[in-house]
KEKE-3310 file (N, C-alpha, C; in steps of 0.2 Angstrom, whole numbers, plus 5000, padded with zeros to 4 digits):
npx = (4971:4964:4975:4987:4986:4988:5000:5009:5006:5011:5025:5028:5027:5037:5049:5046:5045:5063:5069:5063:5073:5085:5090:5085:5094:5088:5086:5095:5089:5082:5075:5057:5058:5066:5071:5076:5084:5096:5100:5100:5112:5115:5124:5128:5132:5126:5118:5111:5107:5091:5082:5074:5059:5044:5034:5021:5008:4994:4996:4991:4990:4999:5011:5011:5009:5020:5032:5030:5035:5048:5055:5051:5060:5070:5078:5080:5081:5070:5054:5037:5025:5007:4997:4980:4964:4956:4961:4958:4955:4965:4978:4992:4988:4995:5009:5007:5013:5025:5034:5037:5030:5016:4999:4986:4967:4966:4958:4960:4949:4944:4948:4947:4949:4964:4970:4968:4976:4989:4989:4989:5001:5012:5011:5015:5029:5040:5043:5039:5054:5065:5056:5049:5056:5057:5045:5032:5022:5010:4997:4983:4970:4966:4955:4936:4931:4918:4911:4903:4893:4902:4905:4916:4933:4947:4946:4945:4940:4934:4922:4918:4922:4919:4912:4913:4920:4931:4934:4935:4948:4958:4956:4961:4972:4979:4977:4976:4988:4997:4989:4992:5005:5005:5000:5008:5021:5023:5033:5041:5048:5055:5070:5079:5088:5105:5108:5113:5120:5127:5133:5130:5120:5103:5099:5093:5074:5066:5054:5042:5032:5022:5019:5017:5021:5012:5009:5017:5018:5024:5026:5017:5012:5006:4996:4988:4969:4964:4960:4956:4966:4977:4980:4979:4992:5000:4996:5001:5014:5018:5017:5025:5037:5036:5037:5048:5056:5052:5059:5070:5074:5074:5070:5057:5060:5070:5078:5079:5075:5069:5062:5053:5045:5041:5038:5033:5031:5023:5012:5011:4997:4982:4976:4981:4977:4965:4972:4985:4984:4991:5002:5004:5016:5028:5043:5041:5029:5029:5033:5028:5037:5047:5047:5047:5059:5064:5062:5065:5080:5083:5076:5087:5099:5094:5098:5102:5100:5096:5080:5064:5062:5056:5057:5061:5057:5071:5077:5078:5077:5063:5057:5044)
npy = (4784:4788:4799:4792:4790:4806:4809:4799:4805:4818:4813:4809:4820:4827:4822:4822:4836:4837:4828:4838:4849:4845:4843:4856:4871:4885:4902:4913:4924:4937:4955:4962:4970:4965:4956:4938:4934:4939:4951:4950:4953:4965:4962:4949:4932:4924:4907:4899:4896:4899:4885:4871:4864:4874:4880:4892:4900:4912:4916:4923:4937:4955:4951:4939:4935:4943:4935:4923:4929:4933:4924:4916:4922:4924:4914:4901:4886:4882:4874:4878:4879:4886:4893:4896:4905:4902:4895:4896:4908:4916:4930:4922:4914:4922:4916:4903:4897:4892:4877:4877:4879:4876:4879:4879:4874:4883:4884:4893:4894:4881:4866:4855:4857:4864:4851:4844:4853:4849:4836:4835:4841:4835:4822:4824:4821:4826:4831:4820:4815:4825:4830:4841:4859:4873:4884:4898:4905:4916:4922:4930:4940:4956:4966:4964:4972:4977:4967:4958:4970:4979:4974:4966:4968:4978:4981:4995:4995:4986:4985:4984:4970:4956:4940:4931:4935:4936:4923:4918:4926:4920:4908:4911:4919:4909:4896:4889:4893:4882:4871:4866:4864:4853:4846:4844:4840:4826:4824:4835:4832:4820:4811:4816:4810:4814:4829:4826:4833:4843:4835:4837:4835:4842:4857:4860:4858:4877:4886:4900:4912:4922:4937:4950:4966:4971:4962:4958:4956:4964:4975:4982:4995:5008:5012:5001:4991:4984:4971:4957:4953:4958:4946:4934:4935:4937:4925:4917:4917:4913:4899:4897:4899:4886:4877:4877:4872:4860:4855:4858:4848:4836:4819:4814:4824:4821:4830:4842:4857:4875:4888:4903:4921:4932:4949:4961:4975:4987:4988:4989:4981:4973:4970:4981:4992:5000:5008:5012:5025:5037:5034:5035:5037:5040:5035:5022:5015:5002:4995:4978:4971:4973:4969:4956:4954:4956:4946:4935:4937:4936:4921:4915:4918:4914:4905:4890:4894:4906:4899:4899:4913:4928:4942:4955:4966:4972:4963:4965:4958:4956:4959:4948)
npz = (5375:5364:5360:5355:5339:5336:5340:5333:5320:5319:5324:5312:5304:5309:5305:5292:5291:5293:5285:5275:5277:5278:5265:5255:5257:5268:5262:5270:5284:5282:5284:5284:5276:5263:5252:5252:5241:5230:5220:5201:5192:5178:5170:5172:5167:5153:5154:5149:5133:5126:5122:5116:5121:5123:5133:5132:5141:5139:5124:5115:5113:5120:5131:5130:5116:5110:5115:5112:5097:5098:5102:5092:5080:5086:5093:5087:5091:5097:5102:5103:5111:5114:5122:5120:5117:5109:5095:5081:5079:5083:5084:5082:5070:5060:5061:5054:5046:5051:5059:5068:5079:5088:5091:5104:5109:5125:5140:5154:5166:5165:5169:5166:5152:5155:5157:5145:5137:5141:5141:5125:5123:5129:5123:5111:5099:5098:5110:5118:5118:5123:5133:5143:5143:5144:5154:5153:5160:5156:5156:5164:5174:5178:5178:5172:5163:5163:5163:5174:5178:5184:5197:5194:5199:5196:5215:5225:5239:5255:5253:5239:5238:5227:5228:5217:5207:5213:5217:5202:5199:5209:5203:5188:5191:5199:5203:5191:5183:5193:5189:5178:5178:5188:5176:5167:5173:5172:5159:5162:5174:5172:5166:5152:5138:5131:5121:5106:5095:5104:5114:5126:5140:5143:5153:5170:5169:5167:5174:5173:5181:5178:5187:5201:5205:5216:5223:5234:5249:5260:5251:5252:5258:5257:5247:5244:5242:5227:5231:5225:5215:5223:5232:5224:5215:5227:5232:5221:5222:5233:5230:5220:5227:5234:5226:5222:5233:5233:5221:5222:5231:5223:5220:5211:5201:5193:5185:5192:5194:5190:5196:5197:5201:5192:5190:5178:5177:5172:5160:5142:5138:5136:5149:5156:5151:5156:5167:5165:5159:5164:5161:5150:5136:5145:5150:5163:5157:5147:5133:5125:5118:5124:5137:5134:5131:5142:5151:5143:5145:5158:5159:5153:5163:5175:5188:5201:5211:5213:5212:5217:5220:5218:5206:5197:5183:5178:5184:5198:5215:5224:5238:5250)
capx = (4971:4965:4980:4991:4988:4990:5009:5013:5006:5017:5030:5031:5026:5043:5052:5047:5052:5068:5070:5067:5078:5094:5089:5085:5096:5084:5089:5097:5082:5082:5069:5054:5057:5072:5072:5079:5085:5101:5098:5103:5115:5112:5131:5129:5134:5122:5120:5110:5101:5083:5080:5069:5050:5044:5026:5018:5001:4992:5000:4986:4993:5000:5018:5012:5013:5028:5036:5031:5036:5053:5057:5052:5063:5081:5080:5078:5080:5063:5047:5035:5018:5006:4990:4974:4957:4953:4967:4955:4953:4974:4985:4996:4987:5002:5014:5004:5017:5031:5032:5040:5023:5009:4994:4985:4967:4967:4953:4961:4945:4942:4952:4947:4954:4970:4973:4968:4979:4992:4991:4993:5010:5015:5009:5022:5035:5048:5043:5041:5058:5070:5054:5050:5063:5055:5036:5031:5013:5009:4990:4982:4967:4966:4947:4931:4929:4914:4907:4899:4889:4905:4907:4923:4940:4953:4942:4948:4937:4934:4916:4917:4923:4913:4916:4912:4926:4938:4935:4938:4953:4961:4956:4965:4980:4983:4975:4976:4995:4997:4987:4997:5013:5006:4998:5015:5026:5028:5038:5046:5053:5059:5077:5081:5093:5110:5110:5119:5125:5133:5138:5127:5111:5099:5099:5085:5068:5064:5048:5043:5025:5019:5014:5017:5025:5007:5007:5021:5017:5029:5027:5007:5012:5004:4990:4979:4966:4967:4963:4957:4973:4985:4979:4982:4998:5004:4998:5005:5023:5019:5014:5032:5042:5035:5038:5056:5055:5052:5062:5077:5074:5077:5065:5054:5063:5076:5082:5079:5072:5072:5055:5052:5038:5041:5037:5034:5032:5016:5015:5006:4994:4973:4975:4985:4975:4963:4974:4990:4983:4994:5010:5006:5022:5035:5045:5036:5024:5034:5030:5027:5042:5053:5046:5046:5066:5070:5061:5069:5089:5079:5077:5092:5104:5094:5103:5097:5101:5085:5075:5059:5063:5053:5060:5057:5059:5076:5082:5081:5074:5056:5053:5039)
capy = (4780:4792:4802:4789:4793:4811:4810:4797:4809:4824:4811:4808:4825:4830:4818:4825:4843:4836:4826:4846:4854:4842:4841:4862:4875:4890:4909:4916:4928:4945:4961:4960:4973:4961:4950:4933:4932:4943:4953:4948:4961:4965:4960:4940:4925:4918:4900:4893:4899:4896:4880:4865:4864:4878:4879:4897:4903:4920:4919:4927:4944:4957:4949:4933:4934:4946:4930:4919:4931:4934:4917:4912:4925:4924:4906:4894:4879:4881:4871:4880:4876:4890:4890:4903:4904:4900:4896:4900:4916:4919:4931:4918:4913:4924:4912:4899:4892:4890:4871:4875:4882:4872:4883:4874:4879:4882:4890:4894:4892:4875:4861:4850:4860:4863:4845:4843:4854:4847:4830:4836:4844:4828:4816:4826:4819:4832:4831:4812:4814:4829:4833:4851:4863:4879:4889:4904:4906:4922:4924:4933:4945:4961:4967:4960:4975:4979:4959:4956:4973:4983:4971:4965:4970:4977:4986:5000:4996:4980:4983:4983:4963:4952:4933:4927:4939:4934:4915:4920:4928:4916:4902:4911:4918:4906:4890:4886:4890:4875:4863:4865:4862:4848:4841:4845:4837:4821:4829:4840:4827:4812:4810:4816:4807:4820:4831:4824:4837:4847:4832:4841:4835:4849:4859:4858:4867:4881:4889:4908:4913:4930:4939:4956:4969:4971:4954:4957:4959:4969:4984:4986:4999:5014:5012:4995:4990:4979:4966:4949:4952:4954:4940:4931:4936:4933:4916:4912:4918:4906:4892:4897:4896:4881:4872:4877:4869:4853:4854:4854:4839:4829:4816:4813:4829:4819:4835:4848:4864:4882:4892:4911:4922:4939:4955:4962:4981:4991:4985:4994:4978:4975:4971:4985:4998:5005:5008:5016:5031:5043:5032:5037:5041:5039:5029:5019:5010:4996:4989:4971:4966:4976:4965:4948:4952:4955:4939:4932:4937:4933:4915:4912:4919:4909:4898:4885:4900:4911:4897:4902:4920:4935:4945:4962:4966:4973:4959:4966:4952:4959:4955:4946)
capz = (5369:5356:5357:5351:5333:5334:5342:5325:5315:5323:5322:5306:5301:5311:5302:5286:5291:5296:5279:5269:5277:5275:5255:5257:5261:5265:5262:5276:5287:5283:5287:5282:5268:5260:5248:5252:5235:5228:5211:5194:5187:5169:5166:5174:5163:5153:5160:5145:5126:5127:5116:5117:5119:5127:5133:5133:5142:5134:5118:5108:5114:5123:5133:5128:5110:5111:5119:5106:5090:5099:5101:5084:5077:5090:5093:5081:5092:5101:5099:5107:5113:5114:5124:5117:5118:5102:5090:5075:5078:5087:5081:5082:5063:5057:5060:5053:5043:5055:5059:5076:5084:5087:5095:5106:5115:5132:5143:5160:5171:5166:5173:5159:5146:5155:5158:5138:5135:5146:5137:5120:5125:5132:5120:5105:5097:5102:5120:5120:5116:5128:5139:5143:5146:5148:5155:5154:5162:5155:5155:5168:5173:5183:5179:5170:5158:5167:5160:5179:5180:5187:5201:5194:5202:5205:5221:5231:5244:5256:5252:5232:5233:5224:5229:5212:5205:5219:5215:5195:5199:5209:5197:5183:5190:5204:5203:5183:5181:5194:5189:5173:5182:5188:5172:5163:5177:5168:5156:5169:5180:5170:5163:5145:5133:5129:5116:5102:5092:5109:5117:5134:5143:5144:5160:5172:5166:5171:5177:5174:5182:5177:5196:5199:5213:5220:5227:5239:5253:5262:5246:5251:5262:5256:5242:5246:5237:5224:5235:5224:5212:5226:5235:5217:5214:5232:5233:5216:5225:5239:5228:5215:5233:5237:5219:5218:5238:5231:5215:5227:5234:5219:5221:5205:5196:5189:5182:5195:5192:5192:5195:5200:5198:5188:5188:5170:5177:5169:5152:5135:5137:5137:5155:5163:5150:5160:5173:5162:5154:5166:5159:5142:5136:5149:5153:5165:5152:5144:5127:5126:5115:5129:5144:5132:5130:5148:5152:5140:5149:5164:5160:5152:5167:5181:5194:5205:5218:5213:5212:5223:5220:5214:5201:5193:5174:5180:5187:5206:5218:5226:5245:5246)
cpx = (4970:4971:4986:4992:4989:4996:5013:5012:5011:5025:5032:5030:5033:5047:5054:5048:5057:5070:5070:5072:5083:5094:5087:5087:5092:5087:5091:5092:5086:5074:5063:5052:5063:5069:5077:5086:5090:5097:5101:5106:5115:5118:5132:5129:5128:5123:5118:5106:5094:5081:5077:5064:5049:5038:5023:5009:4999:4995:4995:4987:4996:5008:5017:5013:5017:5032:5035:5034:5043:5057:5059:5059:5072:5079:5076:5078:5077:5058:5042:5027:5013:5000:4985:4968:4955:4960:4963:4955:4958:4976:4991:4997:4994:5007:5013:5008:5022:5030:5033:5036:5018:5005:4990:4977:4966:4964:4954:4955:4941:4948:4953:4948:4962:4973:4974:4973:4987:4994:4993:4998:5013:5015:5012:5028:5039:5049:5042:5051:5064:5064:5052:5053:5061:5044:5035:5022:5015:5002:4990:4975:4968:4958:4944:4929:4922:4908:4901:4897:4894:4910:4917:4928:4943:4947:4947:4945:4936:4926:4914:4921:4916:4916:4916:4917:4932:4940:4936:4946:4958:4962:4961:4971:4983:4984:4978:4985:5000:4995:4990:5002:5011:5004:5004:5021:5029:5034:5045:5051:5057:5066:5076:5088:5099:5108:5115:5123:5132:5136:5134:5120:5109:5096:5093:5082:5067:5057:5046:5034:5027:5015:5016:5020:5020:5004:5012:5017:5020:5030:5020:5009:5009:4997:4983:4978:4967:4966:4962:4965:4979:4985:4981:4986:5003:5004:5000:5013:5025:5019:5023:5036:5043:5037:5045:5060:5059:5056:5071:5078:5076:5071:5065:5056:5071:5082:5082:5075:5072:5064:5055:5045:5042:5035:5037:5035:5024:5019:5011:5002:4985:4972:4976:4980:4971:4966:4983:4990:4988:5001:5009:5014:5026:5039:5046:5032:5029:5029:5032:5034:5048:5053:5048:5056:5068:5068:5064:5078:5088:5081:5086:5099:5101:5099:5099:5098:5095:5082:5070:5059:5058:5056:5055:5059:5067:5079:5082:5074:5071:5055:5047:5033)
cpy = (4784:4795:4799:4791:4801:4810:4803:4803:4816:4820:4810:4815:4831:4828:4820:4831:4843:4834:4836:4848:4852:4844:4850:4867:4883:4898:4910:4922:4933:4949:4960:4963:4970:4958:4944:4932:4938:4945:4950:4954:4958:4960:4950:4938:4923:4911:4898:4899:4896:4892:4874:4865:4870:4882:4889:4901:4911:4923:4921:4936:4947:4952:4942:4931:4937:4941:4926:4923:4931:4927:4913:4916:4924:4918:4901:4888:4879:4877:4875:4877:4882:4890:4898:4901:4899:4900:4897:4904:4921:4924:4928:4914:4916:4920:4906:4893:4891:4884:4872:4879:4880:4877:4879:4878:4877:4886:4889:4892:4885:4869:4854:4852:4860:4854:4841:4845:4851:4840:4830:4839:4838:4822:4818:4825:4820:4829:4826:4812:4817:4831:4840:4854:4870:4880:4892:4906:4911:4925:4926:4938:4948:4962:4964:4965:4978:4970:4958:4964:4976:4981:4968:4969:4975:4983:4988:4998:4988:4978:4980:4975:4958:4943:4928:4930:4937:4927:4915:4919:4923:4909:4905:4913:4915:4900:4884:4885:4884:4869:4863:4864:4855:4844:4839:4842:4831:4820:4833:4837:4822:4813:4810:4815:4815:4823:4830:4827:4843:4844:4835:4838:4842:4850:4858:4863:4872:4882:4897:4910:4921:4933:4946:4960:4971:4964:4953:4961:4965:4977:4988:4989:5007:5013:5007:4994:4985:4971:4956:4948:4953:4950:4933:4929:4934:4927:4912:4914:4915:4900:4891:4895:4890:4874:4871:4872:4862:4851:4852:4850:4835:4826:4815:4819:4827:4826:4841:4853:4870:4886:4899:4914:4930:4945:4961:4971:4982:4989:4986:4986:4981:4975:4976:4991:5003:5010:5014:5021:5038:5039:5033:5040:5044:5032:5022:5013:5006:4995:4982:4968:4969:4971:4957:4948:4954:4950:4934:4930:4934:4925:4911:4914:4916:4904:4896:4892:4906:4906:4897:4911:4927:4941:4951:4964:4968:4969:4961:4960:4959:4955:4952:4948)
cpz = (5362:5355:5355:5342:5332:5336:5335:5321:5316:5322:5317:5301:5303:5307:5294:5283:5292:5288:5274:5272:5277:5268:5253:5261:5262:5267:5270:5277:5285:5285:5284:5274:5264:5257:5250:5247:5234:5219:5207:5189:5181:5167:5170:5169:5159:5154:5154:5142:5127:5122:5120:5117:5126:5126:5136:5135:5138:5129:5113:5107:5120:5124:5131:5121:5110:5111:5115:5097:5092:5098:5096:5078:5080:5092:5089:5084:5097:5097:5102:5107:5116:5118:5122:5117:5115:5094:5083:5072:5082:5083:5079:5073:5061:5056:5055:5049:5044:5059:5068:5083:5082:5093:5097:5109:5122:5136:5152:5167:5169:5166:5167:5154:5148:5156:5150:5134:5135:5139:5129:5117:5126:5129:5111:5106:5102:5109:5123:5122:5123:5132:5136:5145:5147:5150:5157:5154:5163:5158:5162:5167:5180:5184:5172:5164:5160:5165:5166:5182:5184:5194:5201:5195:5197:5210:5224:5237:5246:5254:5245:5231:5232:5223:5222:5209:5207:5217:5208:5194:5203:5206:5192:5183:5195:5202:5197:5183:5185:5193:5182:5175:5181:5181:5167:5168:5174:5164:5158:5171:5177:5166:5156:5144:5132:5124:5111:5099:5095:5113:5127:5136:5144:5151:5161:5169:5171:5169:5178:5176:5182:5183:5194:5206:5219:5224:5232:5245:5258:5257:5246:5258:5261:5251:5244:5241:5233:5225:5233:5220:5216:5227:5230:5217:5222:5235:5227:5217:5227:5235:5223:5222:5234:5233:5220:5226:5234:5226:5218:5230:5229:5218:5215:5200:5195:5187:5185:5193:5193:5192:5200:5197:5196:5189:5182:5171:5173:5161:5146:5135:5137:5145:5160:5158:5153:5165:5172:5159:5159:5165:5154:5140:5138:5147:5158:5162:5148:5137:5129:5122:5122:5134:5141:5132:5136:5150:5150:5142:5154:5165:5159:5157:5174:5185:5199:5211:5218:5210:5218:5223:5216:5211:5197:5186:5173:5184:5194:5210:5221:5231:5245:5252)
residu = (UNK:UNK:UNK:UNK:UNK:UNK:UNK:UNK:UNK:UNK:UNK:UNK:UNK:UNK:UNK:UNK:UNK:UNK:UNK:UNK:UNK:UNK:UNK:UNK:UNK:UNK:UNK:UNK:UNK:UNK:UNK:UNK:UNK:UNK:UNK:UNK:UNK:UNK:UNK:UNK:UNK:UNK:UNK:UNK:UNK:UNK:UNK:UNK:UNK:UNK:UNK:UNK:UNK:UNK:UNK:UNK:UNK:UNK:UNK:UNK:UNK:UNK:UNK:UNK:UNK:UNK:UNK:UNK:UNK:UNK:UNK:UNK:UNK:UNK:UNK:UNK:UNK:UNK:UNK:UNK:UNK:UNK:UNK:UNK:UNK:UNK:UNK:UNK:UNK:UNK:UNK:UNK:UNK:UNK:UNK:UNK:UNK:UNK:UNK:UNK:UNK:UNK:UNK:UNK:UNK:UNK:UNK:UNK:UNK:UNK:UNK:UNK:UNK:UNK:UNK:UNK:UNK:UNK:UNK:UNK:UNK:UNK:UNK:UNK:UNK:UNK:UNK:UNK:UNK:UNK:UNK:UNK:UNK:UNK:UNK:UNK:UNK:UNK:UNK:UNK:UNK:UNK:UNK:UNK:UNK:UNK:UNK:UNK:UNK:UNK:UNK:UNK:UNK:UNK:UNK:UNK:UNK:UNK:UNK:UNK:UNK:UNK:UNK:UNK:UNK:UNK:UNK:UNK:UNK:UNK:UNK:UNK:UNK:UNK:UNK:UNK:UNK:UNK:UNK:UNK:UNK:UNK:UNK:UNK:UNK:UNK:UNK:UNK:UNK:UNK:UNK:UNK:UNK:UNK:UNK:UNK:UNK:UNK:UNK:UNK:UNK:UNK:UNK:UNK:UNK:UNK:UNK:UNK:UNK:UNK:UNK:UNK:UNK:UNK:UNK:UNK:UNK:UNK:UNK:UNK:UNK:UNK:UNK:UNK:UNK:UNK:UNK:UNK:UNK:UNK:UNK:UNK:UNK:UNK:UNK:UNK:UNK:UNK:UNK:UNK:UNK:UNK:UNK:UNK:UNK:UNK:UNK:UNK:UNK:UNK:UNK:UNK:UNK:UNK:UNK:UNK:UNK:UNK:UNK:UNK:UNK:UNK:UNK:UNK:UNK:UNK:UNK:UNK:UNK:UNK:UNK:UNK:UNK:UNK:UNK:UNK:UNK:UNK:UNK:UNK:UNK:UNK:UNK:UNK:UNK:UNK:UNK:UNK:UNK:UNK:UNK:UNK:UNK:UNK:UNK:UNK:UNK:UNK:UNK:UNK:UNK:UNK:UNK:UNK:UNK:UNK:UNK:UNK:UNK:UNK:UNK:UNK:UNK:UNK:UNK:UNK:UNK:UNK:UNK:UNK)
# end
């Protein structure tokens, strides 16, 4: 008698992997060091100009202002929505008189600020109006600057983790840029009116999460270590596969969607500087407006076909 409900619940839980994969066609198998995913040569079509409201995590510096000054300067028909500590005390001030950036704050390890943030995205004009059309969850930590007494990451060693670290780190590069997704889904999913001027409804949004090539796991074959920020990074790979999933279904995403996670490469940042002093002056070490403009080519040459995909500043798909 008890086993009755478990053989419903197996039955309807067959049912329901049966339902994704009519409505999901998934990559064809490959090795465990392939990528799924086909690269994006430099010379591909752009599919769409980056315009509309376009929501940016860690724009107080580093890749994430880059990606807001870039924007503001080669598209004009952006809105952008900026998330910072402290927009008082932003570099983002600079812009301060450009109507088409609102700075917002947004304190990634609290749930109640991103959901505040969430809602004052959602509850503008604009984006009562087309929705949101693009996001670029930038923000990110690697180490703690020695904050927690040296403890904080990235650890070489299984001895040197520190669970208060480890839960940090996945709050802020895993957990926060989804519960933004969902606080932002509203927006995301529902049906926008045409563009009157080009006569075009606006393509589905995309989705760009800032991960890294140390979160594959198929590339941890030689160094290690690292071990709360890879773990991070590869369960914000699982969690982008798993979005772009659902987004193919349809369903409540009226408009579809396109999400990846990106690899920016080593990047003249606060985060990566401890860590970059033997990339001084190669080229290896990226500047920040470099990585904001291949990001940028990035977005605007996606297709429903790399959505779920891992991408590297180069455009070549990153096994996972």
């Amino acid at each position: 008698m008890k086993l009755a409900p478990t053989f419903r619940t197996l039955g309807a839980a067959t049912r329901l992997l049966s339902s994704y994969s009519s409505s999901f066609r998934p990559h064809p198998s490959s090795s465990f060091s392939e990528s799924p995913f086909q690269d994006i040569p430099t010379t591909s079509p752009i599919q769409r100009n980056i315009s509309g409201n376009v929501v940016i995590t860690g724009g107080n510096r580093g890749i994430g202002f880059s990606l807001v000054s870039t924007l503001l300067s080669k598209r004009p028909d952006t809105r952008i929505f900026a998330g910072v500590r402290d927009p008082n005390s932003s570099n983002l001030l600079e812009f301060e008189g450009d109507s088409r950036l609102t700075t917002l704050p947004l304190d990634l390890s609290s749930e109640e600020s991103i959901e505040s943030f969430a809602n004052a995205v959602c509850e503008n004009e604009a984006v009562q109006k087309i929705g949101i059309n693009y996001i670029f969850n930038v923000a990110g930590i690697l180490n703690d600057d020695g904050m927690s007494g040296g403890r904080g990451g990235p650890e070489r060693s299984v001895l040197a983790i520190d669970g208060g670290w480890m839960q940090k780190t996945l709050q802020i590069n895993t957990i926060a840029p989804f519960l933004l997704i969902k606080n932002l889904a509203p927006s995301l999913q529902r049906p926008v009116p045409k563009r009157g001027d080009e006569g075009g409804a606006f393509p589905a949004p995309v989705i760009m999460n800032v991960s890294a090539r140390v979160g594959s796991i198929s590339d941890n074959n030689g160094l290690g270590g690292w071990y709360s920020y890879r773990a991070s990074k590869s369960a914000l790979n699982q969690l982008t596969r798993t979005l772009a999933i659902e987004q193919a279904r349809g369903g409540r995403w009226k408009r579809g969607g396109i999400s990846v996670s990106f690899h920016p490469g080593t990047t003249e940042t606060g985060l990566s500087e401890p860590f970059s002093k033997p990339l001084k002056n190669t080229s290896k070490l990226f500047p920040p407006h470099f990585v904001s403009g291949q990001m940028m080519d990035l977005a605007e040459k996606l297709t429903e076909e790399n959505s779920g995909g891992l991408y590297a500043w180069d455009h070549k798909a990153i096994p996972f």
